[in-house]
N, C-alpha and C positions, 0 to 999 in steps of 0.2 A: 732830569733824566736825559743827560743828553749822549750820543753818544755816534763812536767815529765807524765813519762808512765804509775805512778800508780796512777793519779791523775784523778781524779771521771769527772772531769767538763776541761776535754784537748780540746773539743770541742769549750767551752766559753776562753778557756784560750787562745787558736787561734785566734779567733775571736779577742779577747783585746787587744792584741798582734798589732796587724795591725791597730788596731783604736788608741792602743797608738801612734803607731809609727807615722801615717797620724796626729795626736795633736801634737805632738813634732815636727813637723820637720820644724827644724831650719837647715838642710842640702841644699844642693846643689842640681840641676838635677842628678848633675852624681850618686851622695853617694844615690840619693834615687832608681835608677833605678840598680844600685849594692847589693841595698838591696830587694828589687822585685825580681830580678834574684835569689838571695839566697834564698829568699822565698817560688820561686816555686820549685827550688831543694829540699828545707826541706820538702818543701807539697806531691813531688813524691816519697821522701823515706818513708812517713806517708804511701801512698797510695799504696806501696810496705809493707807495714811492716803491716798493718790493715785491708786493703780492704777498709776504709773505702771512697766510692766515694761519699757519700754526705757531708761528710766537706772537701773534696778538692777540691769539684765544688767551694761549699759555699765558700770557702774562695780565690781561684783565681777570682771567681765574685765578691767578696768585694774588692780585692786591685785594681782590673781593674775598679771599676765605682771609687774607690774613688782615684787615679793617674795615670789613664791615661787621659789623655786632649783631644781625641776624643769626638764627639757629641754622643749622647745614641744611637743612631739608624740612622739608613740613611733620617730617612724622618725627620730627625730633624730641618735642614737649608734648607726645598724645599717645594716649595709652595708659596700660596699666606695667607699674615696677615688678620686673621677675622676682624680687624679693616677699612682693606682697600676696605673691598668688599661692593658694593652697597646694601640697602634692600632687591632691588629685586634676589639681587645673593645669600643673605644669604638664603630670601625665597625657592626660587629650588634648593641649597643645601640641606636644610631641608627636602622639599618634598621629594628628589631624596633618603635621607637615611631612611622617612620614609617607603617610596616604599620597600626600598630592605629588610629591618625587616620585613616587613607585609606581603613579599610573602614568607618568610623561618619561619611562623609561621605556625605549622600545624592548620588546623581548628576544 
């Protein structure tokens, strides 16, 4: 990921960079988690050398949703399937969040 300092759109050219890379890869776990590692190294000498902290958020958040194999969030796999829940349970579910909207509305 390397990429040029006078160039107007280093931003997008980051960003492509890792979207290329995620389309191409024809590598192995190891080569791509070797390239991840070098990519946050080159995104902390950006963030050393620019200040800039809103493309090396953005782009440690783009390689992490799009290679790492964690679920998005903890509440991903917990819980019960709306498919499995009875009428009546879907009904006071319902209720229960219209309830909690309609009291944090001011009048």
């Amino acid at each position: 990921m390397i990429m040029s300092n006078n160039n107007d759109n280093y931003e997008l050219d980051y960003y492509l960079s890792i979207i290329d890379f995620f389309q191409n890869q024809d590598t192995n776990k190891e080569t791509t988690e070797i390239w991840k590692n070098k990519s946050f190294i080159q995104l902390m000498k950006v963030l050393k050398r620019t200040r800039n902290k809103e493309l090396v958020k953005n782009a440690i958040i783009l390689i992490l949703s799009l290679f790492d194999e964690m679920p998005p969030d903890i509440y991903n796999n917990r819980g019960i399937k709306v498919n499995s829940l009875t009428n009546s349970d879907k009904l006071s579910y319902v209720n229960l969040l219209k309830s909690e909207f309609i009291s944090d509305v001011p009048n």
